[in-house]
C-alpha positions in Angstrom: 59.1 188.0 85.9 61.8 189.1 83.6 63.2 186.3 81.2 66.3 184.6 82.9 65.0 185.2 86.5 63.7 183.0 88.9 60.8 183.9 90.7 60.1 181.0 92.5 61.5 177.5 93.6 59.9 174.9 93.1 60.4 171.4 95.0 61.5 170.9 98.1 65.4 172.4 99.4 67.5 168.9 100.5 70.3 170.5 101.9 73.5 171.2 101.4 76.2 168.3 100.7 80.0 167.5 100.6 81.6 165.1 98.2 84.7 163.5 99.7 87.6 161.0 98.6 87.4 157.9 100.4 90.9 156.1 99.8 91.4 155.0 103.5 91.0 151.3 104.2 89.4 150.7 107.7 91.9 150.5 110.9 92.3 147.4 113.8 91.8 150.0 116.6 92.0 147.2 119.0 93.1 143.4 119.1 93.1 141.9 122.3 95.0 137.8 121.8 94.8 136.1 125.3 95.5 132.0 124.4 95.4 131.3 128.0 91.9 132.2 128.2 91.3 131.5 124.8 89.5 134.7 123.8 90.4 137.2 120.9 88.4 140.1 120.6 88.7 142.8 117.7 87.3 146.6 117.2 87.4 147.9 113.4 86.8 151.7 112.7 85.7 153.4 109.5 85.4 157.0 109.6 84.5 158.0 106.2 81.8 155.2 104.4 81.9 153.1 106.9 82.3 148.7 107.2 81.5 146.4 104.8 80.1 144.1 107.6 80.1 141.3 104.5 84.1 142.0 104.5 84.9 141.1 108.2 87.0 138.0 107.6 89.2 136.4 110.4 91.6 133.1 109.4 93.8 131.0 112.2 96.5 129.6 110.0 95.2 130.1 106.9 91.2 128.5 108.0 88.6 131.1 107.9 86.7 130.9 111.4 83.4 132.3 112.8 83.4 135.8 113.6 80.7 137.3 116.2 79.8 140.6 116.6 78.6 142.3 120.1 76.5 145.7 119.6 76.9 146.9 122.6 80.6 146.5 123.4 81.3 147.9 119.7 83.6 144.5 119.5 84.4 141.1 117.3 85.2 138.2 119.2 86.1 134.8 117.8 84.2 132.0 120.0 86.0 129.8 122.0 85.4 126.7 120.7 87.6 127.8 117.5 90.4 129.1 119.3 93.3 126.4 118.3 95.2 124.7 120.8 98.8 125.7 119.5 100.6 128.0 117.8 99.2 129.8 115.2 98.9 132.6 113.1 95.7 135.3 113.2 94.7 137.1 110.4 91.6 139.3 110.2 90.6 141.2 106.7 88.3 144.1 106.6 86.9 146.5 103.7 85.0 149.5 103.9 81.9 149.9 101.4 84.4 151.1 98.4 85.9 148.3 98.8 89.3 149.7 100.5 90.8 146.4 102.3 93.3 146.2 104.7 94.8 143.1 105.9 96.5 142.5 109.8 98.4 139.4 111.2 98.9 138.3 113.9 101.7 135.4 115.7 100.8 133.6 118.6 102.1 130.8 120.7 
């Protein structure tokens, strides 16, 4: 081979890749707030890098309370027993794995 060409590759070919911005903080694609049947259920979406599942953080008035998450149904629910028995305000707090937040409240009666 000539000097400057390649005549062979060596290694293995990966692929081809795209680099992308990710400024977006996750969205609350759902929130569902029923105090009669004391049940609040949640969905978060992430589109570009995804949940920081170690970010999910949901306060009633200002007291940070349990969070469950069910696979199948793609959904957060806070558990009954930690629904309160008045008035309140929700707040859930999510951040994707840059570490975009976002921050959502929520009244109640």
């Amino acid at each position: 081979a000539k000097a400057g060409t390649v005549s062979r590759v060596m290694g293995k070919y990966l692929g081809t890749y795209l680099l992308r911005f990710d400024r977006e903080a996750p969205a609350l694609t759902s929130l569902v707030l029923n105090r009669r049947k004391k049940r609040v259920w949640f969905t978060l979406s992430d589109d570009a890098t995804g949940l920081d599942w170690n970010a999910v953080s949901v306060r009633i008035d200002g007291k940070q309370v349990p969070v469950e998450f069910n696979e199948r149904r793609q959904r957060f629910y806070v558990p009954d027993n930690d629904f309160p028995r008045r008035a309140g305000v929700l707040s859930i707090t999510a951040a994707d794995r840059l570490g975009n937040a976002r921050s959502w409240e929520k009244k109640f009666r």
